[in-house]
N, C-alpha and C positions, 0 to 999 in steps of 0.2 A: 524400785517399787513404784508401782501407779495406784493411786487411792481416785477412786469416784466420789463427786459430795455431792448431795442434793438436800433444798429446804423448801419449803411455802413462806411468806412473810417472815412469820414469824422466828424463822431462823436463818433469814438473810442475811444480817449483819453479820452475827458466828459461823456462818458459814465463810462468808469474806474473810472474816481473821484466822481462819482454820488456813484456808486456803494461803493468804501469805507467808505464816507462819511455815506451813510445810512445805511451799516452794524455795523459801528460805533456805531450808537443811537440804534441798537438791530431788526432792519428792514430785514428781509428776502428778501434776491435778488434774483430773476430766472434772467439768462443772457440768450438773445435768440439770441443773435450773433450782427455782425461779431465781428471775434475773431484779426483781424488785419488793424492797420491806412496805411500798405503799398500797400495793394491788391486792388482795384477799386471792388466792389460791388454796387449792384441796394439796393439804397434804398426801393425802395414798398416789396421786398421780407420781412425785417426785421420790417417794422412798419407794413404789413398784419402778420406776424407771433405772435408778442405783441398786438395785437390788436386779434385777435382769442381768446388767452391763458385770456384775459379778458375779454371777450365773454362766452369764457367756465367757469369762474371763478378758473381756475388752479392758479392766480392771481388776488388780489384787488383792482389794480392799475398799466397803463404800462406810463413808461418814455422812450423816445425813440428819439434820437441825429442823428441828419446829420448837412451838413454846414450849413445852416440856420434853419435847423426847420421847413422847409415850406413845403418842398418835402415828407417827413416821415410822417409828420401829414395829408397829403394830402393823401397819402396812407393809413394810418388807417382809415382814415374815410369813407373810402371807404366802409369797414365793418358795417356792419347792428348792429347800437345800439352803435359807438365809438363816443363820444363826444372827440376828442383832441384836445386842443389847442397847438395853438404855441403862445411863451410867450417870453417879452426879459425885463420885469419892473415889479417891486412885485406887484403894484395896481391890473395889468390882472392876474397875477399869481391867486391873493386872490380874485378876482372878477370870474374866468372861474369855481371855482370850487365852488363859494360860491351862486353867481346864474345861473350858464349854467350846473350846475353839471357836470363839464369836468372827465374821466373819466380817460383820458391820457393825456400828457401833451409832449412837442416836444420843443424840443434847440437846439439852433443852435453853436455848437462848434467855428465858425467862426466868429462870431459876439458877444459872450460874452464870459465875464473873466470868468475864476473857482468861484471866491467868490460871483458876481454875479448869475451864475450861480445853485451855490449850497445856496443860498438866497432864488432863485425861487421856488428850490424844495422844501424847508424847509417851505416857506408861504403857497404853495400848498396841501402840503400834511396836515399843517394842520389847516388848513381852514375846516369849515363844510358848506354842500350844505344847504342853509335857506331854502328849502321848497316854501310852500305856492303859490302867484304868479308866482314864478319862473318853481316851478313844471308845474302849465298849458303852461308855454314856452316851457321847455323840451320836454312835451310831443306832444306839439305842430310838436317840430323839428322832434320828433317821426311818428308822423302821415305823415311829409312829404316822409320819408323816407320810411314808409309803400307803400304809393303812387308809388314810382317810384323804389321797390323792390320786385316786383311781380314773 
């Protein structure tokens, strides 16, 4: 498995513990930036650049940190085909990817701990998307986004 992370400042730091953490268990990390928690950076540049990179499948999965999670995922999803969630409790963690087939996933460094944290990533990543039902939702969200990506 290759995960993409990307953060702005703001989720530099959890972005680095994410990053150990799952090099640790044997996980492949592309870093797509920023490389500093002191410099102010636009979030949408860094959650549209992990959200491309999993488009393209250069990666099978992007994690991607700002202070809340809400701004980053807001900007990946911007991209055609990114399911991201933003997550702060293991139920959504295991539920975004078990029935919305999230694709990316979004933390918010400001709002939760490391252990928390790297809990979320850990249900997430492995968690299997059920299919069935859920698929005709997916691609339901699919179809909207066909609609209004002309």
């Amino acid at each position: 498995m290759k995960i993409g992370l990307g953060c702005d400042h703001g989720g530099y730091n959890l972005k680095l513990e994410i990053i150990k953490h799952l090099e640790a268990k044997g996980i492949e990390c592309v870093d797509y930036g920023t490389n500093s928690a002191d410099e102010s950076v636009d979030y949408p540049i860094y959650g549209q650049k992990v959200a491309e990179a999993v488009i393209a499948k250069e990666v099978d999965y992007g994690i991607v940190c700002c202070g809340t999670g809400i701004g980053i995922s807001l900007a990946a999803n911007k991209v055609p085909g990114i399911r991201c969630a933003v997550v702060s409790d293991v139920f959504s963690a295991k539920m975004s990817k078990a029935h919305n087939n999230a694709n990316m996933l979004a933390l918010g460094e400001r709002v939760l701990g490391k252990g928390l944290a790297l809990e979320l990533v850990d249900t997430w990543i492995n968690t299997e998307f059920e299919g069935d039902r859920h698929l005709r939702r997916v691609n339901l969200i699919g179809d909207i986004e066909k609609k209004y990506n002309k």
